[in-house]
Backbone as a chain_set.jsonl record, in Angstrom:
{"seq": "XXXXXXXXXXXXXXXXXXXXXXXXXXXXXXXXXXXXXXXXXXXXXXXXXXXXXXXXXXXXXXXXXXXXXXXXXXXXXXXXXXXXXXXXXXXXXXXXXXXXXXXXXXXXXXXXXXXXXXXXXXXXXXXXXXXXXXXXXXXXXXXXXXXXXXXXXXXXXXXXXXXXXXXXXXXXXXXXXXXXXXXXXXXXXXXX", "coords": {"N": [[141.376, 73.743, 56.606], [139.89, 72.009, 56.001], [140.015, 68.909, 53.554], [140.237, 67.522, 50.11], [137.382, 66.038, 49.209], [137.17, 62.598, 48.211], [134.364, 61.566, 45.635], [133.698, 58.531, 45.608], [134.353, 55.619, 47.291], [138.166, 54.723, 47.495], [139.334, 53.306, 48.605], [137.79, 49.736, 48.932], [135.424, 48.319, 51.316], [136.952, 45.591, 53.543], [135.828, 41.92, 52.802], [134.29, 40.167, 55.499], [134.261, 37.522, 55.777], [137.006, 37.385, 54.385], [138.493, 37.882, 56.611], [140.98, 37.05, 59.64], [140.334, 35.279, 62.076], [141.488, 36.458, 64.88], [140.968, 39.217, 63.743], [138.585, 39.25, 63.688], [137.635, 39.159, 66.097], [138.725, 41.292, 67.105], [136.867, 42.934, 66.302], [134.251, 42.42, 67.022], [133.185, 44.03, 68.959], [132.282, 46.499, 66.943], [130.134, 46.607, 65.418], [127.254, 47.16, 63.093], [123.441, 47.849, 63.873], [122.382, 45.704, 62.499], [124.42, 43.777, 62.006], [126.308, 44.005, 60.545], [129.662, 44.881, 60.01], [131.662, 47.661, 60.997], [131.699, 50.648, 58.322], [134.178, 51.696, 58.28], [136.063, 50.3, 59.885], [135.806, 47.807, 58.808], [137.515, 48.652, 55.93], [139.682, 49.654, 56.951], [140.703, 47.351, 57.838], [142.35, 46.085, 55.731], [144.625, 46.2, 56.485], [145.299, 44.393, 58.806], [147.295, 43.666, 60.849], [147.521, 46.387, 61.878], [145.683, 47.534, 62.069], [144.015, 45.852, 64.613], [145.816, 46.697, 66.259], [145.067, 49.396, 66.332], [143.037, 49.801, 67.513], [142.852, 48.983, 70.051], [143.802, 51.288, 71.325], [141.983, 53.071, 70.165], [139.982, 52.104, 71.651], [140.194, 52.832, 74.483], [139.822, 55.77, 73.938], [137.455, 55.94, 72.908], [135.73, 54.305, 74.915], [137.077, 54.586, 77.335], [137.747, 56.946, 77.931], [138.874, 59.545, 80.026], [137.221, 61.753, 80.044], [133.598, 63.883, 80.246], [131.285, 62.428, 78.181], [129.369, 63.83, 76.369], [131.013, 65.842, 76.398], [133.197, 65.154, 74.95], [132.182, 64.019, 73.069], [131.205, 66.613, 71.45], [133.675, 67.684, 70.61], [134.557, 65.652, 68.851], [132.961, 66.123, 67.151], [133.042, 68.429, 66.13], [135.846, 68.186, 65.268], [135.453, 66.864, 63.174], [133.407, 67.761, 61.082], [135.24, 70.368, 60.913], [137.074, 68.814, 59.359], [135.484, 68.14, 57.641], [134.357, 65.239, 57.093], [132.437, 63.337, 56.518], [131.504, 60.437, 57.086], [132.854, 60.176, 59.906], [131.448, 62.365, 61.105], [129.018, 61.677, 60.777], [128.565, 59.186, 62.415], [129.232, 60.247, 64.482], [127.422, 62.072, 65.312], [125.215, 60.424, 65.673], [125.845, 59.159, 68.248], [126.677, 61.294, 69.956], [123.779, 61.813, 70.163], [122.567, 59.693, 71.416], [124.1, 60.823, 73.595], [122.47, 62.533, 74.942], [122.599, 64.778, 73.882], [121.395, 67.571, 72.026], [120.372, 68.785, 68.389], [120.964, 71.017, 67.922], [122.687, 71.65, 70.266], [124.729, 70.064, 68.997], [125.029, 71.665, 66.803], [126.134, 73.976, 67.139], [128.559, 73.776, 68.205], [129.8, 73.124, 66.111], [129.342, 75.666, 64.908], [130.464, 77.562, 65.731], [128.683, 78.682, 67.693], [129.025, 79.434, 71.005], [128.479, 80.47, 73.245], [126.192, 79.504, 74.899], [126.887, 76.973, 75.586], [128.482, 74.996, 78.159], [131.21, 76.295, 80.417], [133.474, 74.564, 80.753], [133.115, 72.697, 78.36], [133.781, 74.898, 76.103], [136.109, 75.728, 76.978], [137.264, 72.724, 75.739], [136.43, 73.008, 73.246], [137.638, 75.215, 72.641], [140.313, 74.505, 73.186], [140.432, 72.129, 71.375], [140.428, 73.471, 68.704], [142.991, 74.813, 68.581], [144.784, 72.723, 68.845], [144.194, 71.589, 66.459], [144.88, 73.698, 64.701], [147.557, 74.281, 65.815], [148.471, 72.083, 67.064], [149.013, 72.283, 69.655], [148.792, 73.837, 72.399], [148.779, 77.576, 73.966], [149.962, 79.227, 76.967], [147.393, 80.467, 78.244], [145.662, 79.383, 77.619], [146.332, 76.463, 78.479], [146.744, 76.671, 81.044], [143.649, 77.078, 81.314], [142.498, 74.877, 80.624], [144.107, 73.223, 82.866], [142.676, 74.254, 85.144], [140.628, 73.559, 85.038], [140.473, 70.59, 84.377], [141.782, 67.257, 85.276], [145.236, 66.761, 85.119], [145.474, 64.111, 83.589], [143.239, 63.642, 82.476], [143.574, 65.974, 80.113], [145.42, 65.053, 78.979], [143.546, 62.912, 77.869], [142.21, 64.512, 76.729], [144.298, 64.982, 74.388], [144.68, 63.031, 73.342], [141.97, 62.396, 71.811], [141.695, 64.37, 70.344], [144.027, 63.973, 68.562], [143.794, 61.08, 67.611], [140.799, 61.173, 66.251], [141.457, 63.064, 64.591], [143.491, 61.663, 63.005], [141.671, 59.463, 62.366], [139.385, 60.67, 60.609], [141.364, 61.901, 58.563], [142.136, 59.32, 57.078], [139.501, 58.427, 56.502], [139.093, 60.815, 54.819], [141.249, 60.471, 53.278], [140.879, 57.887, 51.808], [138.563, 57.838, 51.114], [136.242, 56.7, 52.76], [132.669, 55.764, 52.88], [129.243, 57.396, 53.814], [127.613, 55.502, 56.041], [124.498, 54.968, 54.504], [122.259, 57.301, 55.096], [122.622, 61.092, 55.846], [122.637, 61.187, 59.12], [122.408, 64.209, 60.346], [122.451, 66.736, 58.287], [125.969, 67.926, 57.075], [127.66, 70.369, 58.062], [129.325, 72.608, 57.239], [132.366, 74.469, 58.909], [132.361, 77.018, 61.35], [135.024, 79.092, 61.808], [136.529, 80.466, 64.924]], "CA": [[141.718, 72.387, 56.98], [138.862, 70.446, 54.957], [140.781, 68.214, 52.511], [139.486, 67.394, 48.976], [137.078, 64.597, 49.831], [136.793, 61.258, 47.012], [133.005, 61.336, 46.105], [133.541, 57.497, 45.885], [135.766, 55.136, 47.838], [139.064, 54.934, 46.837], [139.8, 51.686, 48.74], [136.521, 49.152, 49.311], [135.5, 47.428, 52.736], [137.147, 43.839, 53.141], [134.419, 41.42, 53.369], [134.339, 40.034, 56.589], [135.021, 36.131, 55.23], [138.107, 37.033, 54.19], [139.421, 38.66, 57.559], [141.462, 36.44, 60.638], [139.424, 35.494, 63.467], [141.591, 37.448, 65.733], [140.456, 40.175, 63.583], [136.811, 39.392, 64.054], [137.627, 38.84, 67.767], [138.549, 42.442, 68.127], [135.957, 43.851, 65.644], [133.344, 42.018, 67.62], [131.803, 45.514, 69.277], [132.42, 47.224, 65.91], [128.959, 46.024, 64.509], [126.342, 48.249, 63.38], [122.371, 46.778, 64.112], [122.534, 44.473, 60.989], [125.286, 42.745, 62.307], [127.714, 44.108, 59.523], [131.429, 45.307, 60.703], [131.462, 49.399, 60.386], [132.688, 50.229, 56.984], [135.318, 52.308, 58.642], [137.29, 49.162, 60.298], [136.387, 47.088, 57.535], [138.105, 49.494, 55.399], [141.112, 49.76, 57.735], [140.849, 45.6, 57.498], [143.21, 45.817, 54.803], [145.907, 46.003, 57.25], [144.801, 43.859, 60.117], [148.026, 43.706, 62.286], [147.866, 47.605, 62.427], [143.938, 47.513, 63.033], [144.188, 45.503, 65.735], [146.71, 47.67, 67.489], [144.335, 50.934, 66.538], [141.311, 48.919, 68.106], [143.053, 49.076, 71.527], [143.797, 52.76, 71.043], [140.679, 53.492, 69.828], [138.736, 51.897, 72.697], [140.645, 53.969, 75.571], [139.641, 57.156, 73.682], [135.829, 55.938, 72.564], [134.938, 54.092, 75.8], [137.759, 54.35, 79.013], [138.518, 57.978, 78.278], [138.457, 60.18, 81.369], [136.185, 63.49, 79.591], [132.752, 63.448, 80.196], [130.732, 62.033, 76.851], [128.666, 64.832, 76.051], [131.743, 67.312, 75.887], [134.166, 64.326, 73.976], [131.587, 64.197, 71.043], [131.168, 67.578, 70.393], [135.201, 68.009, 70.384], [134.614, 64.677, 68.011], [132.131, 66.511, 65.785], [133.555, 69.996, 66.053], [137.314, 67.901, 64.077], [134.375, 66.277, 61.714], [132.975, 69.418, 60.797], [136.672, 70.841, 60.229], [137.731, 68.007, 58.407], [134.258, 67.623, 56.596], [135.256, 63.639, 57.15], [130.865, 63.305, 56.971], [131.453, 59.692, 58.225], [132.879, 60.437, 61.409], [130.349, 63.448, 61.113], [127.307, 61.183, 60.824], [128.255, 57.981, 62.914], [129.248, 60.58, 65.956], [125.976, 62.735, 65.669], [124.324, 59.698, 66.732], [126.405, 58.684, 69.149], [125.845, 62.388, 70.443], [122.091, 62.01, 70.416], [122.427, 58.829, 72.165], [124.821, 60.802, 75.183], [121.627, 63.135, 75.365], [122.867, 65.838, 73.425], [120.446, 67.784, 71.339], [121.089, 68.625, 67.409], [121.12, 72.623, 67.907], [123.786, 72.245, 70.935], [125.816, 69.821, 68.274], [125.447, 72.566, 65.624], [126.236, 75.219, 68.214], [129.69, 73.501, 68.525], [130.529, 73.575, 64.71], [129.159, 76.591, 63.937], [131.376, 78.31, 66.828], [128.075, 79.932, 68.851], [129.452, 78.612, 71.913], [127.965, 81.327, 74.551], [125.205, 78.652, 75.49], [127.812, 75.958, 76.116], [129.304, 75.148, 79.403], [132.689, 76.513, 80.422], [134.461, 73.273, 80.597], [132.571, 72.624, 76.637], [133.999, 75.914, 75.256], [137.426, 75.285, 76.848], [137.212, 71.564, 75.015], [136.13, 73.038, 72.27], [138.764, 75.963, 72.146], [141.604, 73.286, 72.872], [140.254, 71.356, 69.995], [140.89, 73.959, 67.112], [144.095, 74.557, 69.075], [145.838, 71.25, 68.738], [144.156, 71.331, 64.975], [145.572, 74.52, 63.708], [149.138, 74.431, 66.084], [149.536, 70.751, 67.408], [149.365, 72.677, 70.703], [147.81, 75.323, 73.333], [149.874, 78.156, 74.989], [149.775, 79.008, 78.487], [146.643, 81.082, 78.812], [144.651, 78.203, 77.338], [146.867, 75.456, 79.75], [145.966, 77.17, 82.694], [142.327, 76.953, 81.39], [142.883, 73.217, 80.777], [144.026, 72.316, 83.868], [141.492, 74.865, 85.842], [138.827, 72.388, 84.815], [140.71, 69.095, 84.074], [143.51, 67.171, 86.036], [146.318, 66.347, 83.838], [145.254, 62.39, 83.119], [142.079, 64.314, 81.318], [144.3, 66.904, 79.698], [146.007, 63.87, 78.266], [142.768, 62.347, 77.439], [141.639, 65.737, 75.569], [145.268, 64.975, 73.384], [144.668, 61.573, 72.721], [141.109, 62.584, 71.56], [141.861, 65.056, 68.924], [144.91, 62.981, 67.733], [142.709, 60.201, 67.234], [139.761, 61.471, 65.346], [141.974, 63.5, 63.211], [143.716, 59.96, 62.609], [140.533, 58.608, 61.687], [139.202, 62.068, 59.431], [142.252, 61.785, 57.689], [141.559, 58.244, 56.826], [138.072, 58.647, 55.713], [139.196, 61.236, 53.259], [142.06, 60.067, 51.93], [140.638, 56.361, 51.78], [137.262, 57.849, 50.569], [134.95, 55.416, 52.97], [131.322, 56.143, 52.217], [128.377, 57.147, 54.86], [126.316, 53.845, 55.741], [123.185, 55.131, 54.626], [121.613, 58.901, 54.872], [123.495, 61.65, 56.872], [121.709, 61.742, 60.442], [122.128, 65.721, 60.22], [123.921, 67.716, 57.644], [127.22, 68.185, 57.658], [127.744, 71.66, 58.004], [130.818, 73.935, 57.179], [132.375, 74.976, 60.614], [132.5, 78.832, 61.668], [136.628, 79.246, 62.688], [136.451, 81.122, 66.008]], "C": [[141.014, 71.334, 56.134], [139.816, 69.742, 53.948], [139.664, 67.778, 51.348], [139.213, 65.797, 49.282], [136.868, 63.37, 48.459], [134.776, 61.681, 46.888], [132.699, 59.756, 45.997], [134.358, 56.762, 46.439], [136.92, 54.534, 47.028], [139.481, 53.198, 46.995], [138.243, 50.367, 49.518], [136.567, 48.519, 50.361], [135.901, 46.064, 52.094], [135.942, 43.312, 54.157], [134.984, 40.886, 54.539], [135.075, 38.387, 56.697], [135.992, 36.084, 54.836], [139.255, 37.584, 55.825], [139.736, 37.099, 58.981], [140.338, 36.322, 61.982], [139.792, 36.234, 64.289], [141.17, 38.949, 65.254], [138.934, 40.672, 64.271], [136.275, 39.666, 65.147], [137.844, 40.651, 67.847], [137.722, 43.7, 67.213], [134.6, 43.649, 66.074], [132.659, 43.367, 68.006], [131.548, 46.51, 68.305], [131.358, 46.748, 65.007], [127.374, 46.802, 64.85], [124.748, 46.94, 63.724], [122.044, 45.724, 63.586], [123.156, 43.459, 61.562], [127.006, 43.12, 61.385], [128.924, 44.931, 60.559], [130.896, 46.942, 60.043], [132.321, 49.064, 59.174], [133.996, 50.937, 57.573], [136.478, 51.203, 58.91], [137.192, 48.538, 59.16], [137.123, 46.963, 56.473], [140.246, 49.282, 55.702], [141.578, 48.046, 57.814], [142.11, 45.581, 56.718], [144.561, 45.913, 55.162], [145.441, 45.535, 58.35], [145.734, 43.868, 61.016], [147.86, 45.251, 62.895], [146.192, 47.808, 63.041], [143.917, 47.159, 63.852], [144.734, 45.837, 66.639], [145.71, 49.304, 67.688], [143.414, 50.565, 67.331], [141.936, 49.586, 69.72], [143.319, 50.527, 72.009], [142.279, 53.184, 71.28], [139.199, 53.409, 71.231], [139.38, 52.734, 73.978], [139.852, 55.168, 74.659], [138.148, 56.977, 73.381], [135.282, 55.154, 74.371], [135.511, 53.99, 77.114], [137.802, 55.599, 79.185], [137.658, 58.577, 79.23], [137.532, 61.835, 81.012], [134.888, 62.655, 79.615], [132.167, 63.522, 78.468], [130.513, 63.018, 76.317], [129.808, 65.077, 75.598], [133.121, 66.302, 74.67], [133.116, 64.353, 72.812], [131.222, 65.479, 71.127], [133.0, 67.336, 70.332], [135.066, 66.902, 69.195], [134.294, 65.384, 66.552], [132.593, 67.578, 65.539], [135.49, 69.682, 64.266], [136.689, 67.462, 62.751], [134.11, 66.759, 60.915], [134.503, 70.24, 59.69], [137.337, 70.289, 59.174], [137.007, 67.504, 57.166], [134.799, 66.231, 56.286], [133.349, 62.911, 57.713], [130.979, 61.467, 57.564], [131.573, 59.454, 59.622], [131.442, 61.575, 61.705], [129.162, 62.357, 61.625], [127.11, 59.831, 61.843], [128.704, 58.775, 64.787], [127.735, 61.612, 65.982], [124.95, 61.896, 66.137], [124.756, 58.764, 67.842], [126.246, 59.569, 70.444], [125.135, 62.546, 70.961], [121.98, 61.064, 71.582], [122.724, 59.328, 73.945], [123.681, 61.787, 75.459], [121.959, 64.794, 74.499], [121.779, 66.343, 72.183], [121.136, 68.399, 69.746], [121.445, 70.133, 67.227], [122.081, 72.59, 68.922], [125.249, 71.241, 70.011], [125.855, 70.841, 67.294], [126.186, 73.49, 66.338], [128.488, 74.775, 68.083], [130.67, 73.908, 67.318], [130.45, 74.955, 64.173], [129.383, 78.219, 65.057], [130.17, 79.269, 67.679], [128.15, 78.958, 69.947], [128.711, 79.01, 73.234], [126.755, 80.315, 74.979], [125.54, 76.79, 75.906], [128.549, 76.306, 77.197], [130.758, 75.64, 79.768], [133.749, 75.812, 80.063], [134.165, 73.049, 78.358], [133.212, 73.732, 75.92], [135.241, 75.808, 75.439], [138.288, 74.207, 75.954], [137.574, 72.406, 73.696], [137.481, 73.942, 71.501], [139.939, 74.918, 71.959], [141.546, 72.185, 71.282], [141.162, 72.023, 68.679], [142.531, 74.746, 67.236], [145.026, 73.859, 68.563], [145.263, 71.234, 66.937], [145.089, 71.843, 64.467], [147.212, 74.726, 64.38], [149.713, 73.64, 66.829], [149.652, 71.44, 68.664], [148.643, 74.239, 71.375], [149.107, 76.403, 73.694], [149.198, 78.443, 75.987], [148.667, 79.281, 78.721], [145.676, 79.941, 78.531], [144.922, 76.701, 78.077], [146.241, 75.112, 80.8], [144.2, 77.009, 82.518], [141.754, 75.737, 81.841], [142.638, 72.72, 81.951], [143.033, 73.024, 85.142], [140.513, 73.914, 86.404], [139.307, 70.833, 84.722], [142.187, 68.894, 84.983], [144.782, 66.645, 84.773], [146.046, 64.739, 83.127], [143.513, 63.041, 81.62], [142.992, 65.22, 80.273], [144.865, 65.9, 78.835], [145.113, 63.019, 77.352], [142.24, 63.238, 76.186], [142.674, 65.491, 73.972], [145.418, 63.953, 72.4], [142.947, 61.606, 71.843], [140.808, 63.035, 70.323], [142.865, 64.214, 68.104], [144.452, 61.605, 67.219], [141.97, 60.503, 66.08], [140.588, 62.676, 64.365], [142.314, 62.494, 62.349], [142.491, 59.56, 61.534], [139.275, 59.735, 60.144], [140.181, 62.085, 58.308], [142.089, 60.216, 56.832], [140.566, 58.064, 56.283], [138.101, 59.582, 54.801], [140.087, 61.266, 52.856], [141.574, 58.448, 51.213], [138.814, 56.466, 50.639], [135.716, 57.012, 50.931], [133.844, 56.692, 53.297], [130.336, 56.185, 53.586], [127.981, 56.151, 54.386], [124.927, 54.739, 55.414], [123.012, 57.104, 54.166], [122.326, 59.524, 56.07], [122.252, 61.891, 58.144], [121.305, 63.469, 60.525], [122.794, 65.974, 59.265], [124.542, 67.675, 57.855], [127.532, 69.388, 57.238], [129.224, 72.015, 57.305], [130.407, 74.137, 58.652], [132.661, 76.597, 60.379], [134.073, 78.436, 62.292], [135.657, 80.488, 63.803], [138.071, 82.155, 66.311]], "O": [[141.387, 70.235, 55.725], [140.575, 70.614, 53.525], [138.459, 67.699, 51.589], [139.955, 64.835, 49.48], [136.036, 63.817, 47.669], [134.079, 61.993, 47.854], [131.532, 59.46, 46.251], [135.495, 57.144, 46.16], [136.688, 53.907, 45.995], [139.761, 52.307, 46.194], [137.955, 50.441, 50.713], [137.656, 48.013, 50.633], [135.615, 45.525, 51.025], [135.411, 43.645, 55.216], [136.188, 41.086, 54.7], [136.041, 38.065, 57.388], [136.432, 34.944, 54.692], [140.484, 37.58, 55.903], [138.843, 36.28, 59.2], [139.751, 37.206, 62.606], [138.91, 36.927, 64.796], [141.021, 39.834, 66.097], [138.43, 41.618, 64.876], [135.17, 40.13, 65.428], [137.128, 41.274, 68.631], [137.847, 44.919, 67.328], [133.732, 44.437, 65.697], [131.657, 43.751, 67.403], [130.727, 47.388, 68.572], [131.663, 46.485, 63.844], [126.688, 46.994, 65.854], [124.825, 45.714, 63.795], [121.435, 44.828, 64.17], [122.637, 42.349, 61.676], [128.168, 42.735, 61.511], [128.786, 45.417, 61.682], [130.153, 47.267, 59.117], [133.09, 48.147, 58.887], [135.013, 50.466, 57.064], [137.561, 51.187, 58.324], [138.153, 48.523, 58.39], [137.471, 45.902, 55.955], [141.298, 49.005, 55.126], [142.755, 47.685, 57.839], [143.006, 44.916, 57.238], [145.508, 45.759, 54.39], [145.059, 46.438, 59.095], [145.319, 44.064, 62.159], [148.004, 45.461, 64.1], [145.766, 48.134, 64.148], [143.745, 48.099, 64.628], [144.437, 45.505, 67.787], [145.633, 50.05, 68.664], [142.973, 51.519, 67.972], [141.428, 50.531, 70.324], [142.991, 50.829, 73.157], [141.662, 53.51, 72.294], [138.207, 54.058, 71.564], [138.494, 53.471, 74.411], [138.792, 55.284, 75.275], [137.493, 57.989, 73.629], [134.326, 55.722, 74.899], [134.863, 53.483, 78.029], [137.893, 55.937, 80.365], [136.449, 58.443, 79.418], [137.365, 62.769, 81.796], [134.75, 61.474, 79.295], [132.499, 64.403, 77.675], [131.432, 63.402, 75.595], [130.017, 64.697, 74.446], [133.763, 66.859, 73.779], [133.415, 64.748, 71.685], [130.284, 65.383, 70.336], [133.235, 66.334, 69.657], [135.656, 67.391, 68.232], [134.853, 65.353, 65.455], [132.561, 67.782, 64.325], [135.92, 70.262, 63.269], [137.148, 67.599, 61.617], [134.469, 66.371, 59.803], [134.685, 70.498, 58.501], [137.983, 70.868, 58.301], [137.395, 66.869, 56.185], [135.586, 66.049, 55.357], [133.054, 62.3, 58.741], [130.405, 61.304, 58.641], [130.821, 58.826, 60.368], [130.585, 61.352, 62.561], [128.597, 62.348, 62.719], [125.998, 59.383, 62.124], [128.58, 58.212, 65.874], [127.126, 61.642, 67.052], [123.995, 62.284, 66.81], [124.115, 57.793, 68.246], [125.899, 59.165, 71.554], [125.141, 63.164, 72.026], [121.426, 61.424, 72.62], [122.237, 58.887, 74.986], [123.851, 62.093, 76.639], [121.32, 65.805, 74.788], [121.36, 65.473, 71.42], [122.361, 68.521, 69.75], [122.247, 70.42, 66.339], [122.733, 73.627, 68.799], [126.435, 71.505, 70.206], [126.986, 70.928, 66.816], [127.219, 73.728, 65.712], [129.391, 75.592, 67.903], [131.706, 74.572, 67.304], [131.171, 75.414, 63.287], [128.822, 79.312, 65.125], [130.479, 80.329, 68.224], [127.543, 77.887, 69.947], [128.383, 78.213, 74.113], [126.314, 80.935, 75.946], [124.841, 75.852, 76.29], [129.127, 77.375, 77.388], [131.567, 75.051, 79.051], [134.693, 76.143, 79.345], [134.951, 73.262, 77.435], [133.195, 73.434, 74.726], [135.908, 75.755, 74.406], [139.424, 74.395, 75.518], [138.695, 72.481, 73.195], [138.096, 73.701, 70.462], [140.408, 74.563, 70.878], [142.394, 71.742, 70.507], [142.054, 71.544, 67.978], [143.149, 75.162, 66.256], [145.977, 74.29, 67.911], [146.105, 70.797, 66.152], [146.011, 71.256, 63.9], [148.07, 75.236, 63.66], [150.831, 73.796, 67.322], [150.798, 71.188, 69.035], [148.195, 75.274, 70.881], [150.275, 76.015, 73.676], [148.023, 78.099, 76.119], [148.258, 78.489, 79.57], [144.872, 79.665, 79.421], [144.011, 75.892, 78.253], [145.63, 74.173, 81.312], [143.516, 76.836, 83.526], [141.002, 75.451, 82.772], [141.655, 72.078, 82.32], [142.681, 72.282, 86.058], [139.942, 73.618, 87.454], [138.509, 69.936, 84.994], [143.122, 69.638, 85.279], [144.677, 66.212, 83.626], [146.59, 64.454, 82.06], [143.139, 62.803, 80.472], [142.835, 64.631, 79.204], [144.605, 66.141, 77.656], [145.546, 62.477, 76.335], [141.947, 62.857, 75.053], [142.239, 65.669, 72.834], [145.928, 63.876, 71.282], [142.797, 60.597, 71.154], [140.075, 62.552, 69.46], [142.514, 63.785, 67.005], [145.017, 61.191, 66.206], [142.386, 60.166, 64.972], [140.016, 63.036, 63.337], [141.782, 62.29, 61.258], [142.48, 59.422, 60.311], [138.686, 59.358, 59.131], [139.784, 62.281, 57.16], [141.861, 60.399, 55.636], [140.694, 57.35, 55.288], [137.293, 59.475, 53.878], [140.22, 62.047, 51.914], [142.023, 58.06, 50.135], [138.23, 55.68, 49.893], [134.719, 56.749, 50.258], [133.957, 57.851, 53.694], [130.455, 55.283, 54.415], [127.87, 55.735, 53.233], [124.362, 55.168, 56.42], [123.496, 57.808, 53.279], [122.629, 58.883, 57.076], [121.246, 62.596, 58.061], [120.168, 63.901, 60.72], [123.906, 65.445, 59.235], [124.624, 67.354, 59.04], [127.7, 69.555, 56.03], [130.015, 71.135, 56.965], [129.374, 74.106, 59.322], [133.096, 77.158, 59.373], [134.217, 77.565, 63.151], [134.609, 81.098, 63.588], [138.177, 82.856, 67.318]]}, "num_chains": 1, "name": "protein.A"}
């Protein structure tokens, strides 16, 4: 799955002075401690009517969705990993750290030793490389699904991966650049 990544960006962040206030208005929580706009949206700036529609997307699946945190960023970092897309990689490993997650149960996720992850976490995780490699589960993995999740989560799990592939795909065809130093490595993932 990894795609051949740019080692420099292909298309550069728009500065922030040239973007619409309604842009700014809905890039407002999209600001790292500095104050600067992530380079990711800024990036995606370069089409602001469609940014502004991903924004509202984006925030159901980063801050309404119905999966608990913890088990939504590994499934985040687990497509990161797959997609070696080290921005998403490095700006969800500390998003991760933040939900309490430690950096041996995020490796654990990529590097498929799962047996010390929770049931519900290994189901996630299976559904993840699922919907990667066939856009879809079959039954025995359904029934796992909805075992543990009611269908509005199940929905949330779909909108999750379709998302952050979205945004993996984007970061390496677009070529945007970590801010800074990678929080952890970015591994190669173990297939399962």
């Amino acid at each position: 799955m990894p795609a051949e990544v740019p080692g420099k960006a292909r298309v550069l962040p728009r500065d922030e002075s040239e973007l619409h206030e309604k842009t700014l208005a809905s890039l407002a929580p999209y600001r790292d401690q500095d104050g600067r706009i992530y380079t990711i949206w800024a990036t995606l700036a370069h089409h602001e009517d469609a940014l502004r529609r991903f924004v509202v997307f984006g925030n159901h699946v980063l801050g309404k969705n119905t999966l608990p945190l913890a088990s939504r960023e590994l499934m985040i970092l687990r497509i990161a990993a797959r997609a070696q897309a080290a921005y998403e990689w490095d700006q969800h490993v500390r998003i991760a750290r933040r939900a309490g997650l430690a950096d041996d149960t995020i490796l654990a996720a990529v590097n498929g030793d799962w047996a010390g992850l929770d049931e519900l976490d290994r189901v996630l995780l299976t559904a993840t490389d699922s919907l990667l490699g066939r856009q879809g589960v079959d039954d025995e993995l359904w029934g796992r699904l909805t075992d543990h999740l009611s269908i509005e989560q199940v929905i949330d799990v779909l909108y999750t991966v379709g998302q952050y592939l979205t945004i993996a795909t984007v970061i390496n065809t677009l070529g945007v650049q970590v801010e800074g130093d990678l929080a952890l490595p970015l591994p190669q993932p173990v297939d399962r």
